[in-house]
C-alpha positions as CSV (number, residue, x, y, z in Angstrom):
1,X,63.8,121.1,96.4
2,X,63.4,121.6,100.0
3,X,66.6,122.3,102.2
4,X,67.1,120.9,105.8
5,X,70.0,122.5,107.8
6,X,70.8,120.5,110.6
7,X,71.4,120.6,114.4
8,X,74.8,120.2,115.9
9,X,77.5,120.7,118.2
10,X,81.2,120.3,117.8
11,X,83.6,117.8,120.5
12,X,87.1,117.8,121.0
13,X,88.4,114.3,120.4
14,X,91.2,115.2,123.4
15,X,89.4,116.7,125.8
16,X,86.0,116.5,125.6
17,X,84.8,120.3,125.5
18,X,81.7,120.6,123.2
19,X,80.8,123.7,121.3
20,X,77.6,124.8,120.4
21,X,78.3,127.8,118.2
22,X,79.8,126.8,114.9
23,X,81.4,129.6,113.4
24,X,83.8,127.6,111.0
25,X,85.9,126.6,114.1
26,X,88.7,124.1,113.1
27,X,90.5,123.3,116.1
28,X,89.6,123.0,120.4
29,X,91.0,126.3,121.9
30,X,92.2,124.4,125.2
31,X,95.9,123.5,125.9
32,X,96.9,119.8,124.3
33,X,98.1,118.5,121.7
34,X,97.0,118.3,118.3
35,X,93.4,116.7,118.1
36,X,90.2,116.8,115.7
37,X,86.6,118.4,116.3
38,X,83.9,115.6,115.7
39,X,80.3,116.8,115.1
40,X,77.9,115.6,117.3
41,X,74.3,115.3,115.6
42,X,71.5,115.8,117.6
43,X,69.4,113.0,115.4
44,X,71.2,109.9,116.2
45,X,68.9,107.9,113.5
46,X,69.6,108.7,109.6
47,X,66.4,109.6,107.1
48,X,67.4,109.7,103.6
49,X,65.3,112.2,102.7
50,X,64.8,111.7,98.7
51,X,63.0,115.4,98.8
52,X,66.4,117.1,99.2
53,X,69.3,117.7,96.3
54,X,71.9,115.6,95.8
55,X,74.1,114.5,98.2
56,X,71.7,116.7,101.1
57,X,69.9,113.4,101.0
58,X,72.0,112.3,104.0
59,X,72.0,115.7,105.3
60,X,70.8,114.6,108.7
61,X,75.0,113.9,109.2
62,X,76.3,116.9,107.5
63,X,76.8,120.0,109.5
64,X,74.8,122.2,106.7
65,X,73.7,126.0,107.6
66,X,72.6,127.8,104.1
67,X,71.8,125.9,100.9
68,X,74.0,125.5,97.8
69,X,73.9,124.2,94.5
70,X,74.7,120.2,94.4
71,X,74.0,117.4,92.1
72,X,76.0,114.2,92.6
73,X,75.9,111.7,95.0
74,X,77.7,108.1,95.3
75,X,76.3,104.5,93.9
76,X,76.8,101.3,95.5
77,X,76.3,98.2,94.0
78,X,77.1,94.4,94.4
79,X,80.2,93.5,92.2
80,X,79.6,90.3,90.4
81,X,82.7,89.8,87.7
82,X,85.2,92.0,89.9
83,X,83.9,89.4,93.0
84,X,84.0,86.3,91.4
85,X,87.4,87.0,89.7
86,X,88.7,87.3,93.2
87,X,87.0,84.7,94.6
88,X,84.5,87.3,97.1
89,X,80.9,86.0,97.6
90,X,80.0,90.1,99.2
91,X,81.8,92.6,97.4
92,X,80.0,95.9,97.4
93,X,81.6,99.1,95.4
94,X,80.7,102.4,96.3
95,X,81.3,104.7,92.9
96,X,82.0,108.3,92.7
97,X,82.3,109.8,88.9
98,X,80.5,109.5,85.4
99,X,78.4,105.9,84.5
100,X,75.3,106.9,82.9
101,X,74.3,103.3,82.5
102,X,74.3,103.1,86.3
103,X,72.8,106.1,87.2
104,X,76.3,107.8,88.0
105,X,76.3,111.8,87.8
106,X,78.9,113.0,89.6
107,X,80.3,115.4,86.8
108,X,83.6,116.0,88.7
109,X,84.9,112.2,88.4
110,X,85.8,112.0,91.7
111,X,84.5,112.1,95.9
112,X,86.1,115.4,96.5
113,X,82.6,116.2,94.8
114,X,81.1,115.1,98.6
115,X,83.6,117.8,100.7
116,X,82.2,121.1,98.8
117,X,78.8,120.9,99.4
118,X,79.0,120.8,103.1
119,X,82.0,123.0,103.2
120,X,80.3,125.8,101.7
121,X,76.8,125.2,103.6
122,X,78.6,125.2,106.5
123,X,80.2,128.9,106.1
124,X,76.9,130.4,105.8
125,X,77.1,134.3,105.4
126,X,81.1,134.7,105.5
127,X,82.0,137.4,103.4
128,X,85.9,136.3,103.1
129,X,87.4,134.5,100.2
130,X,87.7,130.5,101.0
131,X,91.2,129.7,100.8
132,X,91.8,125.6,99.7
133,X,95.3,124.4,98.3
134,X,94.8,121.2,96.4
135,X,97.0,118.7,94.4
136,X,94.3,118.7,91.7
137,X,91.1,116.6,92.6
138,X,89.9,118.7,95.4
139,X,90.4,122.2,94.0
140,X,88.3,120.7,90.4
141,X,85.5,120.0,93.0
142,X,85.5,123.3,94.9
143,X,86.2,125.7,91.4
144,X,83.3,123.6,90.3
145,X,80.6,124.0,93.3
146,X,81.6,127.7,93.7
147,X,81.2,128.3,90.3
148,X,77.4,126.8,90.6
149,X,76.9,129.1,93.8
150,X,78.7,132.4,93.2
151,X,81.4,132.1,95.7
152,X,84.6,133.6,95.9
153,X,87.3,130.9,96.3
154,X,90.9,131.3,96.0
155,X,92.6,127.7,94.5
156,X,96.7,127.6,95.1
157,X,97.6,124.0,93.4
158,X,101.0,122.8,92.6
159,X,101.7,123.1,88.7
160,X,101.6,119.0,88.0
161,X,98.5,119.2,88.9
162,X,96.6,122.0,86.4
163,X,95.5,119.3,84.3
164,X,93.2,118.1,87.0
165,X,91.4,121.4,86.5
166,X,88.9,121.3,84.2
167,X,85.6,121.4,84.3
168,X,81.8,120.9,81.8
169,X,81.1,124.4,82.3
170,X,82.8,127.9,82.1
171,X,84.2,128.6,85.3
172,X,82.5,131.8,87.4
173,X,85.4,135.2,87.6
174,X,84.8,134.6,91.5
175,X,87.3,131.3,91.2
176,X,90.8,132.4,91.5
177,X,93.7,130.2,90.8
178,X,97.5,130.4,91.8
179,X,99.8,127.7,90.8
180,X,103.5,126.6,92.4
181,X,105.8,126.0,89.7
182,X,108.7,124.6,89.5
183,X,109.2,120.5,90.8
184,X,106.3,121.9,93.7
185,X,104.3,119.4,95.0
186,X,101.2,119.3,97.3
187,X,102.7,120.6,100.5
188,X,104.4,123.7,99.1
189,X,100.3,124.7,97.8
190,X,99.6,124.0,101.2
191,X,102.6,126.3,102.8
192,X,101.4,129.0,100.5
193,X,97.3,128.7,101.0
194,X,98.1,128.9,104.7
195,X,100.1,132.4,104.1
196,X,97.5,134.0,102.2
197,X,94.7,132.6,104.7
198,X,96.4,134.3,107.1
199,X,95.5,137.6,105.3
200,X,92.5,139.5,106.9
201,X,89.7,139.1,103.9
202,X,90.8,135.0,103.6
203,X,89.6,132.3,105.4
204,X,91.5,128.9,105.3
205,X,89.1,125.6,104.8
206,X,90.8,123.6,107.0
207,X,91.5,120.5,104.8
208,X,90.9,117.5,107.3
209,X,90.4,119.7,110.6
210,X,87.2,120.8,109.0
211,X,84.6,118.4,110.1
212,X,82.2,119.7,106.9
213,X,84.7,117.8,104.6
214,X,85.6,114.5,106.5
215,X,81.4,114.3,106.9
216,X,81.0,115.0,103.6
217,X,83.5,112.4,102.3
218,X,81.6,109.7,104.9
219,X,78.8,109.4,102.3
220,X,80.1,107.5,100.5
221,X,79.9,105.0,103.2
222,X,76.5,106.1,104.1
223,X,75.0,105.4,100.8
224,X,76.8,102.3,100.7
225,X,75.8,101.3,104.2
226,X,72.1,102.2,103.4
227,X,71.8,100.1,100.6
228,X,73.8,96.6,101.9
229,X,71.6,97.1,105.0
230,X,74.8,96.7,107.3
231,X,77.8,98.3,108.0
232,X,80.7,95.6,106.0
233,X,83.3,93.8,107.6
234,X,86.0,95.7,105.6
235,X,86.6,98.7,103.6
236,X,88.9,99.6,101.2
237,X,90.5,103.1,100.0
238,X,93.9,104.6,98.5
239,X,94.4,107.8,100.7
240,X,97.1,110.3,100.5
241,X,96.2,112.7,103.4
242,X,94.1,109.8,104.7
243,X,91.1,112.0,105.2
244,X,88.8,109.7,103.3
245,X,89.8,106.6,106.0
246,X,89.1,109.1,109.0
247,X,85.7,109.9,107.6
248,X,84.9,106.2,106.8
249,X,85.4,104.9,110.4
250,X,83.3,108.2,111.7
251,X,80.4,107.6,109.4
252,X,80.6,103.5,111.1
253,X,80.5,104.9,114.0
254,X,77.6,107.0,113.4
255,X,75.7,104.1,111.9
256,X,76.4,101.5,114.5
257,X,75.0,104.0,117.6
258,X,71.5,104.5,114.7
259,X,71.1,101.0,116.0
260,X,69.4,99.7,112.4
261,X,72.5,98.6,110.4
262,X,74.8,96.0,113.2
263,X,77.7,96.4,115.2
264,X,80.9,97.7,113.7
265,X,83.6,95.9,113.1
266,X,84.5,97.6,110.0
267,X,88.4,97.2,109.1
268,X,89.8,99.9,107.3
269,X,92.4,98.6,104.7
270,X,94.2,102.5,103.6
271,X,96.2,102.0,100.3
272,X,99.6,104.1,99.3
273,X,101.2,104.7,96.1
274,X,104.4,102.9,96.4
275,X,107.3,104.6,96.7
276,X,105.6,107.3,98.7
277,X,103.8,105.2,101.6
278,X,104.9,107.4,105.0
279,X,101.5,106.6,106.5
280,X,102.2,102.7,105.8
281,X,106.2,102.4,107.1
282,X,104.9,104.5,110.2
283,X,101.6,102.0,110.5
284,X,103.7,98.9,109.7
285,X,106.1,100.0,112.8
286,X,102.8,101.0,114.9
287,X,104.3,104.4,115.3
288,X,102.3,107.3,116.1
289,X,104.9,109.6,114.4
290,X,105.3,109.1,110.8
291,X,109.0,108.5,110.3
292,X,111.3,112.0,108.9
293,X,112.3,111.8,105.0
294,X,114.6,114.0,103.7
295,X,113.1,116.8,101.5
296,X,114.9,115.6,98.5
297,X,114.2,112.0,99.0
298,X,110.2,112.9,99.6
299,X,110.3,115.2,96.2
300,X,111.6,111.7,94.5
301,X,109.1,109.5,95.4
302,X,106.4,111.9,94.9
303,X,107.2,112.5,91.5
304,X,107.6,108.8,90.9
305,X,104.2,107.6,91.7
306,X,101.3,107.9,89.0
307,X,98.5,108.4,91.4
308,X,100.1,112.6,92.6
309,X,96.8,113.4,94.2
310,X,98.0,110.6,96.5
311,X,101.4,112.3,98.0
312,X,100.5,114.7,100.9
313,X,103.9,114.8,102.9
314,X,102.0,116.0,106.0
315,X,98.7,114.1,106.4
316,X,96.9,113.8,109.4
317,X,98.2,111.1,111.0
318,X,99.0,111.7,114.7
319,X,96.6,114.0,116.0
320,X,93.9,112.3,118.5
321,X,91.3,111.3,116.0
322,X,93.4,110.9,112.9
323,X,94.7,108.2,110.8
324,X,96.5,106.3,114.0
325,X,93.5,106.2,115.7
326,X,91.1,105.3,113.4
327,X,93.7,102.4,112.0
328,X,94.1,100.9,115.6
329,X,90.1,101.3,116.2
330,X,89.6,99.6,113.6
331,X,92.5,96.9,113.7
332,X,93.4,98.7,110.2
333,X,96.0,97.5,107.8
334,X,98.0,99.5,105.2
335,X,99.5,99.3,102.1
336,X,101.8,100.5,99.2
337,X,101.3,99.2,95.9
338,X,103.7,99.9,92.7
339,X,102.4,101.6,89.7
340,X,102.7,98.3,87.5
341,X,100.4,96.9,90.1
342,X,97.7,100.0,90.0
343,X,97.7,100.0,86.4
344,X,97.3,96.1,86.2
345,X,94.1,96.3,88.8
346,X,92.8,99.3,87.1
347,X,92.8,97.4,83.4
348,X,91.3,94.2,85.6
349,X,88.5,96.4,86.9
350,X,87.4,98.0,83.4
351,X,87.5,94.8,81.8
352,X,85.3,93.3,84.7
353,X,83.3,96.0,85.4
354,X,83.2,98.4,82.7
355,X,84.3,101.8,83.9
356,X,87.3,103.0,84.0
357,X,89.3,104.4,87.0
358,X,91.2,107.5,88.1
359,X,94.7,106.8,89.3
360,X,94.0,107.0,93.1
361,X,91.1,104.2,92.2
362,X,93.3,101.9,90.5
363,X,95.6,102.5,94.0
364,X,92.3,101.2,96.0
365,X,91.5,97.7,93.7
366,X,95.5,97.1,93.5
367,X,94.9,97.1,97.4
368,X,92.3,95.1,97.5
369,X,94.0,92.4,95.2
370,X,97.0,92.2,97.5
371,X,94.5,91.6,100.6
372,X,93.0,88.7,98.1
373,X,96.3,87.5,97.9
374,X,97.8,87.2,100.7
375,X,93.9,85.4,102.1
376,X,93.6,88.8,104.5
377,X,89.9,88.4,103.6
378,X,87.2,85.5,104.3
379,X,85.1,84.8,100.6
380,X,81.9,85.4,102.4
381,X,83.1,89.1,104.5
382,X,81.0,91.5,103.3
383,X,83.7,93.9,101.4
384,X,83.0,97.8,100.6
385,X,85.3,99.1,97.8
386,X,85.7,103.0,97.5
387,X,86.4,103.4,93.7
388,X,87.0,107.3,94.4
389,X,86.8,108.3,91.0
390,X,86.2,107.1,87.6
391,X,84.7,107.4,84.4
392,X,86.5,110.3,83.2
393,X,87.8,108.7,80.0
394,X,83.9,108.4,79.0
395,X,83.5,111.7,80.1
396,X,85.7,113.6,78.2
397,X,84.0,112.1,75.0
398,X,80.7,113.0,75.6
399,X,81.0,116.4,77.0
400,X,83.1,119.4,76.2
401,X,85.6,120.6,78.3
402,X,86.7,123.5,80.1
403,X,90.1,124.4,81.9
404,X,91.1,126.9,84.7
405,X,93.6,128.9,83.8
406,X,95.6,130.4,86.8
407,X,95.9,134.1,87.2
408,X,98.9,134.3,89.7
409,X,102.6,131.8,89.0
410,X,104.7,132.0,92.2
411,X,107.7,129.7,92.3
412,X,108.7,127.3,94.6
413,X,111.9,128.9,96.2
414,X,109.8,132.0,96.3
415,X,107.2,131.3,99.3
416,X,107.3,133.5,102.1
417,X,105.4,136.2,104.4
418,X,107.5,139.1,102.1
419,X,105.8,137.4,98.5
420,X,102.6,136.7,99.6
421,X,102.0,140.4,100.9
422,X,104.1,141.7,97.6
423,X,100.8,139.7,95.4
424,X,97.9,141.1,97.8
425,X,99.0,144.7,98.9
């Protein structure tokens, strides 16, 4: 298949200053605060272009430099039992995972399947080893993508979340992974992966600074988008880092200036896993500033909630460009569902639909039933779900299954400057 890499530049969301050369640049090198890099493509009108693989269909929006292996791609389609059940006229559900019937392939189960591609396109001809630390989801997607394209990568992933790495394939000797043990959580692999990216032969991915992942995540509101024929009225999503929200009201933006798909007035509607909801207390008070827990108290609530990919204690919510912004933009509203709730959606939404959902998924519809509830929503809004990943369960029964085993254990109380040169001396 043909590959199309794409014209670009990159803006600073606080002051304005564009760049033009694109060397894997994460942050504006000018004096302010904290602030996000958008991309700014030069074709302002999206071509699906059916020619190209996988998700490079939409690759006119996707800052892509060199091609790499990629299958999957998200569905959309009109709900009809989920709808009616909650009395919607337009619900549309965007699907990431494995449902054959549907024409579903995304072997990874999940939309962290849309950052690699990009993110690996985007680094070209770097010789370093890509750096990404990962509750689970997002280090199965990379180890499987660079795998597929011989890439180095090192993976550093808390040790809760080593089930999540698993794979239909042997994993390539080029994927490295170190795990945190102990009661770690996501932000203590993040402390680590930004030690050893430090290192001179390492290169940090950039999590949400890196415009390749929050453009790659926006299609799945780009294939949704191009199939209802309008950007929706509302859109639904359980984030953790909140990455997934920024990306959604980016990708509306981008639609609404093509001209061919409406004005937006998409509302984002960002679901938490209740107890841990700092984005929704600090959203709920309209602070900018998400509120301080202590450490203890944070390490509680993320282990009490069933949905862990879902408990980044440092997400992206200040900066200009980040979750604040895009919530107020967008006249967002947040929430924090319980467990019991999440599980109850996520047995509603197999039995309606037929597919069943990964925990951050059942977060989403468990949102989405509270906004039914409490009449948030008109019946005849046009609604776009993000089921992020499902379809696992169906998975796992028709394929075999392979699992990365790490190479390097480092503890918790263990992560400094003195360790991390102690492992790569």
């Amino acid at each position: 298949m043909p590959f199309y890499s794409t014209n670009y530049s990159l803006k600073c969301l606080a002051c304005g200053k564009e760049y033009q050369e694109d060397r894997h640049l994460l942050t504006c090198n000018q004096p302010h605060g904290p602030a996000f890099l958008r991309t700014v493509y030069e074709k302002k009108q999206l071509t699906i272009r059916k020619d190209a693989q996988g998700m490079f269909r939409f690759g006119d929006w996707l800052p892509l430099r060199k091609p790499v292996k990629n299958i999957g791609y998200p569905i959309a389609y009109k709900s009809e039992a989920l709808a009616k059940h909650l009395g919607l006229e337009n619900l549309w559900i965007s699907f990431c995972g494995y449902w054959p019937e549907r024409q579903a392939n995304m072997l990874i189960c999940t939309f962290k399947e849309l950052e690699a591609p990009p993110v690996l396109s985007r680094l070209a001809n770097d010789e370093r080893t890509l750096v990404v630390a990962s509750a689970g989801n997002t280090a199965r997607a990379f180890a499987e993508l660079c795998s597929a394209n011989n890439i180095p990568l090192l993976l550093v992933v808390p040790e809760k979340g080593l089930k999540s790495l698993w794979s239909t394939k042997p994993f390539s000797n080029l994927v490295r992974l170190i795990t945190v043990t102990g009661d770690a959580d996501y932000s203590d692999a993040i402390k680590l992966a930004g030690l050893i990216a430090a290192l001179p032969l390492y290169l940090p991915e950039g999590g949400a600074k890196n415009v390749a992942r929050r453009d790659g995540m926006g299609v799945s509101v780009l294939a949704a988008v191009t199939e209802i024929g309008r950007i929706p009225d509302h859109y639904f999503q359980a984030v953790g880092s909140g990455t997934g929200g920024i990306a959604a009201w980016e990708a509306a933006q981008r639609l609404e200036t093509d001209g061919r798909f409406g004005e937006n007035h998409m509302k984002l509607h960002l679901v938490q896993n209740h107890p841990f909801a700092p984005m929704t207390e600090a959203w709920e008070q309209k602070s900018r500033t998400i509120p301080e827990i202590a450490e203890d108290e944070a390490r509680k609530r993320t282990a009490e909630i069933n949905a862990h990919v879902l408990s980044n204690r440092r997400p992206p919510y200040s900066p200009t460009g980040g979750v604040f912004d895009a919530l107020q933009h967008t006249h967002g509203l947040m929430y924090a569902v319980t467990n019991e709730d999440a599980e109850r959606a996520g047995k509603i939404f197999e039995t309606l639909e037929g597919i069943d959902l990964s925990p951050a998924a059942k977060v989403a519809v468990a949102g989405l039933v509270s906004a039914c509830s409490k009449a948030a929503l008109r019946a005849d809004d046009v609604l776009l779900l993000n089921v992020t990943g499902g379809g696992q369960r169906r998975l796992f029964a028709e394929h075999d299954i392979y699992y990365l085993q790490p190479q390097i254990e480092v503890r918790r109380e263990d992560i400094c400057e003195n360790t991390v040169d102690e492992l790569f001396a």
